[in-house]
C-alpha positions as CSV (number, residue, x, y, z in Angstrom):
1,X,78.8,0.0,-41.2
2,X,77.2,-3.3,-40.1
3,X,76.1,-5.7,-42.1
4,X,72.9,-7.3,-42.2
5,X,74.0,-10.9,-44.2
6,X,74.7,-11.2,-47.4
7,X,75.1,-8.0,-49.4
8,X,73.1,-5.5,-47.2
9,X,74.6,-3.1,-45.2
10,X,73.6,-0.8,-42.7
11,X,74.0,3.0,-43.0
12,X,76.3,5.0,-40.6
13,X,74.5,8.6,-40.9
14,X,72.4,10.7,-39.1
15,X,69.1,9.5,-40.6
16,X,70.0,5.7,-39.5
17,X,70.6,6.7,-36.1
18,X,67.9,9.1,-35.4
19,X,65.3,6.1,-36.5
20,X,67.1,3.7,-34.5
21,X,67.0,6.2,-31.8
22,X,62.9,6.0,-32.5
23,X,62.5,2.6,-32.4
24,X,64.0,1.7,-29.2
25,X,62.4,4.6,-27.8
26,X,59.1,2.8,-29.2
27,X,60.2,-0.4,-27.6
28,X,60.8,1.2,-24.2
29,X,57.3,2.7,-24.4
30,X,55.7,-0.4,-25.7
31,X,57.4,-2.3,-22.5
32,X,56.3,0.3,-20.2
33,X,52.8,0.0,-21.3
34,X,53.1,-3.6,-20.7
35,X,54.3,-3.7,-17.1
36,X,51.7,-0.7,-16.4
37,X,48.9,-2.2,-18.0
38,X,50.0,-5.5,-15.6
39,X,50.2,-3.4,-13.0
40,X,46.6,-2.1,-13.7
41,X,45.3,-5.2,-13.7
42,X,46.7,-6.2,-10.7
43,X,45.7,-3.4,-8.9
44,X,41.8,-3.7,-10.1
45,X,42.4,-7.8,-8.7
46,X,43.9,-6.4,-5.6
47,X,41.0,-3.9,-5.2
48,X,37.9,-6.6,-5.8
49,X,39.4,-8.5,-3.4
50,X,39.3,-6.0,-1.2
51,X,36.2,-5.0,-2.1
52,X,34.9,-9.0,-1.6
53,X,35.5,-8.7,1.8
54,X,34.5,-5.9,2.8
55,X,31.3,-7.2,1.8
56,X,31.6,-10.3,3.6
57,X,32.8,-8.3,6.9
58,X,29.9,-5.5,6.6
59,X,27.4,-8.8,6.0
60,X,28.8,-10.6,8.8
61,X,28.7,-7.7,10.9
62,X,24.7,-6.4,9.7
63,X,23.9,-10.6,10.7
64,X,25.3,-10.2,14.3
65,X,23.6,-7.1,14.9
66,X,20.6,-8.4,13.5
67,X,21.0,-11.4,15.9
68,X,22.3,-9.2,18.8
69,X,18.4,-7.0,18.0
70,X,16.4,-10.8,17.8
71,X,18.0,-12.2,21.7
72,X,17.9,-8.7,23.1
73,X,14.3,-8.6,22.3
74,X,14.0,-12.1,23.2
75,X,15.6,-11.7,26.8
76,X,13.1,-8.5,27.3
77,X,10.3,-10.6,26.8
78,X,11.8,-13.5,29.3
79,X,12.4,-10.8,32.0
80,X,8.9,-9.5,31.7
81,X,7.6,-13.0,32.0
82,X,9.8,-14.1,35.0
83,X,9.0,-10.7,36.4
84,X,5.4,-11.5,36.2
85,X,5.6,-15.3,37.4
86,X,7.6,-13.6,40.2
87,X,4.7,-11.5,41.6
88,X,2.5,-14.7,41.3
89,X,4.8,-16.5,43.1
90,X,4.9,-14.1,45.6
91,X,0.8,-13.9,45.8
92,X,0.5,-17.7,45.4
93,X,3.1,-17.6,49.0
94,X,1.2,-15.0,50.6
95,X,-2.2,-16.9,50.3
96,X,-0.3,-20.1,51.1
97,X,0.5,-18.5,54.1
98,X,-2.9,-16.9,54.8
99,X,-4.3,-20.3,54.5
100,X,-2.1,-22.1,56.8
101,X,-3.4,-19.3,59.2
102,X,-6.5,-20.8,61.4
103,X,-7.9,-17.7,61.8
104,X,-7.6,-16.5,58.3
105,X,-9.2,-19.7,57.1
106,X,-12.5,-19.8,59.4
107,X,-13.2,-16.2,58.0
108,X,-13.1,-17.3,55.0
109,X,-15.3,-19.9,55.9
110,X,-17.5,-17.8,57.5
111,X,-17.8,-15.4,54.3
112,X,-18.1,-17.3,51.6
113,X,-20.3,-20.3,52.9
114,X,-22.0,-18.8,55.5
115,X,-20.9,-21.4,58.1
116,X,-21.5,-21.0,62.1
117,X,-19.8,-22.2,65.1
118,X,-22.2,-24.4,67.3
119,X,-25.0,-22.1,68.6
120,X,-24.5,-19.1,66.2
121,X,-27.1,-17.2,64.1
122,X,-26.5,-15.7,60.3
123,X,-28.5,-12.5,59.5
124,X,-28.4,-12.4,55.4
125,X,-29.3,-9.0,54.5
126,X,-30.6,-9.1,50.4
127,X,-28.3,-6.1,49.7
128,X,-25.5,-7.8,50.9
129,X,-25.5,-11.2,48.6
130,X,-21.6,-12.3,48.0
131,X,-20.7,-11.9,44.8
132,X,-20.2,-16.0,44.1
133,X,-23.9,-16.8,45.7
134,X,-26.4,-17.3,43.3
């Protein structure tokens, strides 16, 4: 028998035992609760923190793409305008060369202003107006 201080003692019998028996069962449960219940909550942390960047990642990833779509798009355009100042550029040679061309240039001359070397005539038929005379 233990004793308790003072006067009280504690009964040695099978009654005693079995409800001590109960309530450090109870304590173990009640301590197994507590780590699982911080386990639980450490989990559920563990997990919105994962779940935070996740977000961040998939957001950072849509933006790129996003961005990737916008200078794609951009560079498309900028191609289709180089491509087109290339063809003028090519034109704007071709002429450049026609004009340095003597020949070339007296035609035109000779079309468009209706001018005559020294002892030339010019027939104008009125079907056959340029387009630029008025």
């Amino acid at each position: 028998m233990e004793m308790y201080g003072g006067n009280v003692r504690k009964l040695d019998n099978e009654f005693t035992r079995q409800h001590e028996q109960k309530i450090r069962e109870h304590h173990k449960i009640q301590a197994a609760k507590k780590i699982s219940s911080r386990q639980n909550i450490i989990r559920l942390s563990l997990s919105c923190v994962f779940v935070i960047f996740a977000l961040l990642f998939t957001f950072q990833i849509i933006s790129a793409h996003a961005s990737l779509n916008s200078l794609n798009s951009r560079i498309q355009a900028k191609s289709v305008s180089i491509g087109m100042q290339k063809a003028e550029t090519v034109k704007l040679n071709q002429e450049v060369k026609q004009l340095n061309d003597k020949d070339y240039v007296e035609k035109i001359i000779r079309d468009k202003y209706y001018y005559t070397k020294p002892g030339e005539t010019v027939y104008s038929f009125p079907n056959e107006v340029a387009n630029d005379v008025k």
